[in-house]
C-alpha positions as a printed NumPy array, in Angstrom:
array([[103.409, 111.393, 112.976],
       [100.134, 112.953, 110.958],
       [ 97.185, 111.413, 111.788],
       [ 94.012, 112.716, 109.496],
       [ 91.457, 111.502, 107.815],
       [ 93.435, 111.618, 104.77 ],
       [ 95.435, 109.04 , 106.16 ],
       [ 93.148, 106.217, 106.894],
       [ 94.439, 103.206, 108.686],
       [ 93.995,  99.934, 107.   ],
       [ 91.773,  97.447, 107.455],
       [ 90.681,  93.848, 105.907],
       [ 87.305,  94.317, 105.773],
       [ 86.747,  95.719, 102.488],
       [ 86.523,  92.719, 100.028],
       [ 88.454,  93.558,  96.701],
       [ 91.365,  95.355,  98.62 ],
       [ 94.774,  94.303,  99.156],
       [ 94.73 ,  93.765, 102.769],
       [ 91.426,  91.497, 102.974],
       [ 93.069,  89.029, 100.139],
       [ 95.975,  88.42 , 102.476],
       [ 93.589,  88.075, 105.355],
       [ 91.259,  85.816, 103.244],
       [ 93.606,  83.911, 100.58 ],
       [ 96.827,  84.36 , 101.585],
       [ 97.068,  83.025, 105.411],
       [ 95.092,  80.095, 104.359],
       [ 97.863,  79.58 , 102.025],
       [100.467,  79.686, 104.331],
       [ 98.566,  77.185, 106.712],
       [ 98.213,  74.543, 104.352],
       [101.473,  75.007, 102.836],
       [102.981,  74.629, 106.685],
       [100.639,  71.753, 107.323],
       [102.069,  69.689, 103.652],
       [106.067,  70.678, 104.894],
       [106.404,  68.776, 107.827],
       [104.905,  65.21 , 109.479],
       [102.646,  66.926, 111.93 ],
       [100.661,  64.982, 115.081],
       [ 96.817,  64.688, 114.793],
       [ 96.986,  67.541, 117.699],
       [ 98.873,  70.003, 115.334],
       [ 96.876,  69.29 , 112.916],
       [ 93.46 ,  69.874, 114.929],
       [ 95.402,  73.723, 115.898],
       [ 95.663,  74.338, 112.491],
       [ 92.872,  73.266, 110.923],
       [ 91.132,  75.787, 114.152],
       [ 93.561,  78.285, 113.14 ],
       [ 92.069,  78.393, 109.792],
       [ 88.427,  78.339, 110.538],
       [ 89.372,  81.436, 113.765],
       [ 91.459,  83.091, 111.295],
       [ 88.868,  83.863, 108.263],
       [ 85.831,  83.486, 109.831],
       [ 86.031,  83.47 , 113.573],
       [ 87.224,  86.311, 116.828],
       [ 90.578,  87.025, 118.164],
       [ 90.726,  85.018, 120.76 ],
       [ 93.375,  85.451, 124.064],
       [ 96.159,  83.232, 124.161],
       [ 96.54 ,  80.324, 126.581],
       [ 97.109,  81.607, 130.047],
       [100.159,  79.949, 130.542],
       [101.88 ,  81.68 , 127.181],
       [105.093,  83.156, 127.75 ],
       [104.279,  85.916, 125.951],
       [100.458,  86.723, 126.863],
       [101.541,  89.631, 129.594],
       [103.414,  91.608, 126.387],
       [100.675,  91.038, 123.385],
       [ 98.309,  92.44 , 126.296],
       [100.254,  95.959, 126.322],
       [100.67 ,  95.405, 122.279],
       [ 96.379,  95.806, 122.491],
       [ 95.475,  92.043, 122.895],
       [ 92.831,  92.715, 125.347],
       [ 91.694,  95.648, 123.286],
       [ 90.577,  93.298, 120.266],
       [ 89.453,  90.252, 121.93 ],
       [ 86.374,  89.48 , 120.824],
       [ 86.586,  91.137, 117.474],
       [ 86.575,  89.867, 113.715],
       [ 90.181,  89.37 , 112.294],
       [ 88.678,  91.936, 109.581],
       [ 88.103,  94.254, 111.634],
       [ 90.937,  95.339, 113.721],
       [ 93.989,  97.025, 112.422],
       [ 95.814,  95.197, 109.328],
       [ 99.718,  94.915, 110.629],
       [ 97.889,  93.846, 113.84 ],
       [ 95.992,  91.263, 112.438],
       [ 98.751,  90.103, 109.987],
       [101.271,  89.437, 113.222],
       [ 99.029,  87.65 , 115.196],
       [ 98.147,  85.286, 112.695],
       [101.96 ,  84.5  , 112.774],
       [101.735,  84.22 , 116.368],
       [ 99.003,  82.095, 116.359],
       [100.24 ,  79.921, 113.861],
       [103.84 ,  79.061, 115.652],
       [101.214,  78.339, 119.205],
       [ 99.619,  75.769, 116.332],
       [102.351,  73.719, 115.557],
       [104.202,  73.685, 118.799],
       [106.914,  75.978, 118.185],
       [107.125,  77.338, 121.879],
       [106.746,  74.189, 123.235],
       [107.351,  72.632, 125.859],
       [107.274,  69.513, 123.387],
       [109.478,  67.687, 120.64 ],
       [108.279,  70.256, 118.328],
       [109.803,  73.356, 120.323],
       [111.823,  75.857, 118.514],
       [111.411,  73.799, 115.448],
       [110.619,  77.016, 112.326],
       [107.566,  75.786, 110.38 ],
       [108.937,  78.232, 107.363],
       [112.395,  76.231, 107.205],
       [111.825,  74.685, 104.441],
       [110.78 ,  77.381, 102.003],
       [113.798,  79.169, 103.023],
       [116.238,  76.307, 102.675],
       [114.996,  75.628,  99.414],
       [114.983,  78.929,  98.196],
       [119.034,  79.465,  99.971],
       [120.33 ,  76.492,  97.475],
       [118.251,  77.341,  94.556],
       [119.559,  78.089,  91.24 ],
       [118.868,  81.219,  91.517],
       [120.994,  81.793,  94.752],
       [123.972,  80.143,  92.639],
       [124.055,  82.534,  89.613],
       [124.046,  85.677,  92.006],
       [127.303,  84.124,  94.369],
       [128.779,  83.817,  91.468],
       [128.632,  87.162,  89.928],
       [129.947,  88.484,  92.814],
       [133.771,  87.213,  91.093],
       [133.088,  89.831,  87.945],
       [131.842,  92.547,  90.333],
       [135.162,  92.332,  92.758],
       [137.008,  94.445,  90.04 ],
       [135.099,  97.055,  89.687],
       [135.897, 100.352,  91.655],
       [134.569, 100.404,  95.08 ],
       [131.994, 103.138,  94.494],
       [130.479, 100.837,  91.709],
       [130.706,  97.785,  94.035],
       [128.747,  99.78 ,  96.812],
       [125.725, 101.177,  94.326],
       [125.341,  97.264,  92.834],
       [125.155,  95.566,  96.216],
       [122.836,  98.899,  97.502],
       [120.431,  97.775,  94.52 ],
       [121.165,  93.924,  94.94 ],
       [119.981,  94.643,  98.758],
       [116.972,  96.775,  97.321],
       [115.84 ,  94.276,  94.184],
       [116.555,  91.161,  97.123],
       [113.192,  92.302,  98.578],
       [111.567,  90.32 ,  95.951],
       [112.849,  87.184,  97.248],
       [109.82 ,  87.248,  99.762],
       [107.861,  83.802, 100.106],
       [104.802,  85.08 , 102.314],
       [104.025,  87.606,  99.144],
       [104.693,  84.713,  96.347],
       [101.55 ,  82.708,  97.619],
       [ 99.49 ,  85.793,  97.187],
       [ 97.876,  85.74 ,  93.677],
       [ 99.294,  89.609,  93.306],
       [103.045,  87.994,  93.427],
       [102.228,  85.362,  91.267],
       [101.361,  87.217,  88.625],
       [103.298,  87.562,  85.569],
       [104.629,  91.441,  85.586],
       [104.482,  93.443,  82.307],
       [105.636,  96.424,  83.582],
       [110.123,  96.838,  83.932],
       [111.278,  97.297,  87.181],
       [112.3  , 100.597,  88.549],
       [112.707, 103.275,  91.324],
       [110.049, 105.123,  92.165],
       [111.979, 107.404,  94.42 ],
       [115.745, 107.05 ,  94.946],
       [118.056, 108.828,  97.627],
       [121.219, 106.862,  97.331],
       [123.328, 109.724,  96.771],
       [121.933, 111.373,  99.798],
       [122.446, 107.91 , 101.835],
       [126.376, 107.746, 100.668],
       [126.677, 111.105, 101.486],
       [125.175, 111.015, 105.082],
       [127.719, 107.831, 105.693],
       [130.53 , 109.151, 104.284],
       [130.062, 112.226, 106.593],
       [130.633, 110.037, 109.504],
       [134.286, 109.16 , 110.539],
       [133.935, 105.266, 111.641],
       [130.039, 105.169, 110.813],
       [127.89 , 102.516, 112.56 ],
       [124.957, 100.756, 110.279],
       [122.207,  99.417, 111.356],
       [120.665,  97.099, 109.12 ],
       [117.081,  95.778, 109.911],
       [116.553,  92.895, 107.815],
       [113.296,  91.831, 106.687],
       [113.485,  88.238, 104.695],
       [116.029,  85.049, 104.833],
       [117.325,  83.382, 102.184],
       [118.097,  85.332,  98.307],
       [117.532,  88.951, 100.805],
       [119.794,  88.247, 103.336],
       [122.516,  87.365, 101.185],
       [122.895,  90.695,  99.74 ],
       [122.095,  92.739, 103.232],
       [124.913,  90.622, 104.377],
       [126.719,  91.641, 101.43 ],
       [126.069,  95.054, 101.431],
       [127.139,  94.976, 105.249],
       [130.705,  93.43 , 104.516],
       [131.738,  95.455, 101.342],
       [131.268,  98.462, 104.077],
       [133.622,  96.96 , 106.707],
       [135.534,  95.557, 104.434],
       [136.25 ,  99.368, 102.174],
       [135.92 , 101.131, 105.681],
       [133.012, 102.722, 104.847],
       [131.822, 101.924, 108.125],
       [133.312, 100.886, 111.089],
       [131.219,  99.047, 112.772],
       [127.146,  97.306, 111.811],
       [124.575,  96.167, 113.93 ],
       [121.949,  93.458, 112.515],
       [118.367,  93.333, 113.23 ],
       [116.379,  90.281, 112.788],
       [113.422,  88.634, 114.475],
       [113.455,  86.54 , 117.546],
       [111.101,  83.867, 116.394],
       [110.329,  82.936, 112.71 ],
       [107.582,  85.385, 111.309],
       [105.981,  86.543, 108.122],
       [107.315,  83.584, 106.499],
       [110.101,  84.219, 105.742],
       [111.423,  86.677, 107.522],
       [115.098,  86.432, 108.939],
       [115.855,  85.358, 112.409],
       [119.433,  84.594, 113.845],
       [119.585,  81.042, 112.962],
       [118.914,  82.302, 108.957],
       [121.847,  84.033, 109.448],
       [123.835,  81.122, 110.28 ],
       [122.481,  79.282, 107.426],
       [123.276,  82.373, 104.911],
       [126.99 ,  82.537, 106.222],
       [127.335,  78.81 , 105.767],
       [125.954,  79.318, 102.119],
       [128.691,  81.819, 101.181],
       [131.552,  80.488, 102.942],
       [130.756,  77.46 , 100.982],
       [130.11 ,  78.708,  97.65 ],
       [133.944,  79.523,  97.137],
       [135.445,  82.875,  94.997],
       [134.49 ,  86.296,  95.697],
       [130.894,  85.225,  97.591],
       [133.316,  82.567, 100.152],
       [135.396,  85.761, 100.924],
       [132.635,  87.486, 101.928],
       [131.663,  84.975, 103.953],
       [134.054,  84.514, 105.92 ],
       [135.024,  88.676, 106.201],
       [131.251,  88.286, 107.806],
       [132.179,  85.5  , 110.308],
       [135.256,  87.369, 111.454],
       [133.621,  90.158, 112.075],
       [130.613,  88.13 , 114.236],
       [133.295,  87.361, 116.104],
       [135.538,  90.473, 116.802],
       [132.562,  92.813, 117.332],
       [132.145,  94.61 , 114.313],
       [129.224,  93.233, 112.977],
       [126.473,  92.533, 115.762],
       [123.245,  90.811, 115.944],
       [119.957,  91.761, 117.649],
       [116.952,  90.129, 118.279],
       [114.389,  92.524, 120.212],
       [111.115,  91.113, 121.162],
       [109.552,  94.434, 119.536],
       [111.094,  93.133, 116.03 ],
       [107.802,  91.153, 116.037],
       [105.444,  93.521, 117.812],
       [101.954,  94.334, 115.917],
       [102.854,  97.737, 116.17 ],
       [104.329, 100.859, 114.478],
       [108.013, 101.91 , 115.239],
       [106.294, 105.055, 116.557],
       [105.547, 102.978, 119.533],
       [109.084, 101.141, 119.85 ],
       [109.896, 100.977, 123.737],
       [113.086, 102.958, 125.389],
       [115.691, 100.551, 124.629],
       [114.626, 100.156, 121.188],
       [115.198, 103.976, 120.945],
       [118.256, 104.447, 122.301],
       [119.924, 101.427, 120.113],
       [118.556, 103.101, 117.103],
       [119.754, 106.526, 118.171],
       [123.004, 105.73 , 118.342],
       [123.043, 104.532, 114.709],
       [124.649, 107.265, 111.911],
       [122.021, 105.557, 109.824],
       [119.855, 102.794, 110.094],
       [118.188, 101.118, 106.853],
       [114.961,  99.658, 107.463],
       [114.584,  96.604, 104.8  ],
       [110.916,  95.866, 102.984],
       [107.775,  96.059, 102.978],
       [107.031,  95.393, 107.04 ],
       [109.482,  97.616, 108.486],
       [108.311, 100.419, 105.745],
       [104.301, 100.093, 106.738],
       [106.043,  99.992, 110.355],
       [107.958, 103.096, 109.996],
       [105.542, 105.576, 108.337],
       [102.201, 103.933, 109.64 ],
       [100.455, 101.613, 107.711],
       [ 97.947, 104.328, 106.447],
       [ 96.493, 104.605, 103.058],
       [ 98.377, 107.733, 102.591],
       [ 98.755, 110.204,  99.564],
       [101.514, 108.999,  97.688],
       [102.954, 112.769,  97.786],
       [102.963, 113.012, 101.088],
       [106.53 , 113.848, 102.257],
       [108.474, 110.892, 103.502],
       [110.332, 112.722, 106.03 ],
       [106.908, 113.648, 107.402],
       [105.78 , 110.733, 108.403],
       [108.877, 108.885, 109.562],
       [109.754, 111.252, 112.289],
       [108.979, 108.507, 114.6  ],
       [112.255, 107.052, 114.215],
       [114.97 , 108.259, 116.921],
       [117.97 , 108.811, 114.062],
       [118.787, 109.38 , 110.287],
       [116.565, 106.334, 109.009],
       [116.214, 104.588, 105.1  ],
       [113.892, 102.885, 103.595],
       [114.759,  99.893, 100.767],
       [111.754,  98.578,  99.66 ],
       [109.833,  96.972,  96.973],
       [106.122,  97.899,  96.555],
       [103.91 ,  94.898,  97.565],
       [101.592,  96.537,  99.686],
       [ 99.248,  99.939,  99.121],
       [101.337, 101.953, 101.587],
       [103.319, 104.56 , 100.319],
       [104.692, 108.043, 100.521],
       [107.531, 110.508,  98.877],
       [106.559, 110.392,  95.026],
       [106.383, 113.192,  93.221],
       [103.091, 114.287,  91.736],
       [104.278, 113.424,  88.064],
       [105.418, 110.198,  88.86 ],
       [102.212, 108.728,  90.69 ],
       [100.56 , 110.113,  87.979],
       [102.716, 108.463,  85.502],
       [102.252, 104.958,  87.797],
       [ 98.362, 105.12 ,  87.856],
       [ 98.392, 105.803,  84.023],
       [100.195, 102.684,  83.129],
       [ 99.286, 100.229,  85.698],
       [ 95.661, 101.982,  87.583],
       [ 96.612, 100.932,  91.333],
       [ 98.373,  97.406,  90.949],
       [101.887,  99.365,  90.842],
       [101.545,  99.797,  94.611],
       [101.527,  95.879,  95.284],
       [102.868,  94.017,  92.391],
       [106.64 ,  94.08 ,  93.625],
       [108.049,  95.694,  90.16 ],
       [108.651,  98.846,  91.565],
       [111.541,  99.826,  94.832],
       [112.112, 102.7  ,  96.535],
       [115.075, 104.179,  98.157],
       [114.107, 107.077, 101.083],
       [116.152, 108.743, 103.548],
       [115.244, 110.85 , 106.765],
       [118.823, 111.837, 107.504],
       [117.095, 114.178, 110.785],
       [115.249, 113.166, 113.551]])
């Protein structure tokens, strides 16, 4: 991967700048958001309210010495930033220990009654029987006509435009803001991405999912229209092994997103259980790595990381996360080539995304120029603008 000084890596420690309101506003946020959604003990509450005085104004400090965990966050650079400002170490690393630190905070890894219990259940519950979440099941009944070509381009982009649903970048004041500016591609390779599967005789998908809730539901979607039309033979489902970022999915989302469509009855209850079958005869699998959550680029993935991904005909890497974790999370040039700079990855790799952070790469001159004249910089974080990018070589 290029590493120059045109490609700085990103920080919170420049006040102003995207990563330092996150750092300063945002996980704040989250902590007393956490603390309101549950009936905490006084202890969890002491861990938190230390979690938010360490977090914006304290050191990275080592984890307990009984952790279960402490031994792998010291190869993923733990002893390297002890003793160091949050600000001032690298931004994804930063960003994923706060997550670690928070679950330590309220218990999650126990031993105790509050083991394994997610602190960011509730958001995503909420958000899973919304409204919101009804309207789309049920369009899924008018789009089961259409030709199966159209049905795979309108879950692609349903998949793609889920990314929004994203609760961590809701309490930042960025997502909260009232967009005037229509959503649209910035860079699109679908045709390329069809092509590349279609090549394949019994293609296998890998699918690593970024949130739960209104995302999931179209990945899963998008994964059993392609078993179903035998687009692809077989899929493979990524998702974290502890809750993180939020809201990002972990195995027991997945239940709960099944359960939502199997319930929801017409087209999105057929789905739902095509999806459940296939759980259970091996053609849709789930995986859980402990690197899903690592503080670290994909360009450091360990062995058996790379050789699940390299057996993939494609894997799509979903949002924001996976897409700072797959190029670097570098203030690059926007025209800097995206198969450049994702030549980490072990096989034909794509990235659906929705802009909420100031990485980026693979525009054309004319449209960043075209971007900075209508919105200055906010189009790189504001979430109205997706991206579609494929590396189809290693």
């Amino acid at each position: 991967m290029p590493d120059t000084p045109s490609a700085p890596l990103l920080l919170g420690n420049q006040p102003g700048s995207f990563p330092h309101s996150v750092l300063a506003e945002r996980h704040p946020a989250i902590i007393r958001q956490v603390r309101e959604a549950f009936p905490y003990e006084p202890g969890q509450h002491r861990a938190l309210d230390e979690l938010l005085a360490n977090c914006t104004e304290g050191m990275i400090e080592p984890l307990p010495a009984d952790a279960h965990d402490r031994d792998l966050w010291e190869t993923w650079g733990l002893g390297e930033y002890t003793g160091r400002p949050w600000f001032d170490v690298p931004w994804l690393w930063s960003e994923s220990w706060f997550y670690r630190r928070l679950l330590q905070a309220v218990g999650y890894f126990g031993p105790g009654p509050w083991q394994g219990v997610d602190p960011f259940r509730p958001f995503k519950i909420a958000e899973l029987d919304s409204a919101e979440t009804d309207e789309e099941l049920a369009a899924l009944d008018d789009l089961a006509g259409r030709p199966a070509a159209e049905q795979a381009q309108a879950l692609l982009h349903g998949s793609l435009w889920g990314n929004r649903a994203d609760l961590g970048f809701r309490l930042s004041a960025e997502g909260a803001r009232a967009a005037d500016a229509a959503p649209g591609l910035v860079a699109d390779d679908s045709d390329r991405l069809w092509s590349l599967l279609d090549r394949a005789d019994g293609a296998t998908l890998y699918l690593v999912a970024d949130n739960a809730g209104r995302e999931l539901v179209p990945d899963l979607l998008l994964i059993a229209h392609l078993l179903r039309s035998g687009r692809i033979g077989q899929a493979v489902l990524h998702v974290k092994p502890y809750p993180y970022y939020v809201s990002d999915a972990t195995t027991a989302d997945v239940v709960d997103a099944l359960r939502r469509l199997t319930g929801a009855g017409g087209a999105a209850a057929a789905y739902g259980r095509h999806l459940w079958s296939a759980l259970g005869d091996g053609r849709l699998t789930l995986r859980a790595h402990p690197f899903s959550s690592a503080p670290l680029p994909y360009a450091e993935m360990p062995g058996d990381l790379r050789a699940d991904f390299a057996a993939a005909t494609l894997t799509i890497v979903k949002g924001d996360l996976n897409y700072r974790r797959l190029v670097g999370d570098r203030l690059w040039d926007p025209t800097t080539p995206f198969a450049d700079v994702a030549t980490c990855f072990p096989g034909p790799v794509a990235a659906l995304r929705t802009l909420k952070s100031d990485v980026i790469t693979g525009l054309d001159a004319q449209t960043e120029a075209a971007l900075v004249a209508a919105e200055d910089q906010r189009w790189r974080t504001s979430g109205t603008h997706a991206l579609i990018q494929l590396r189809d070589a290693p």
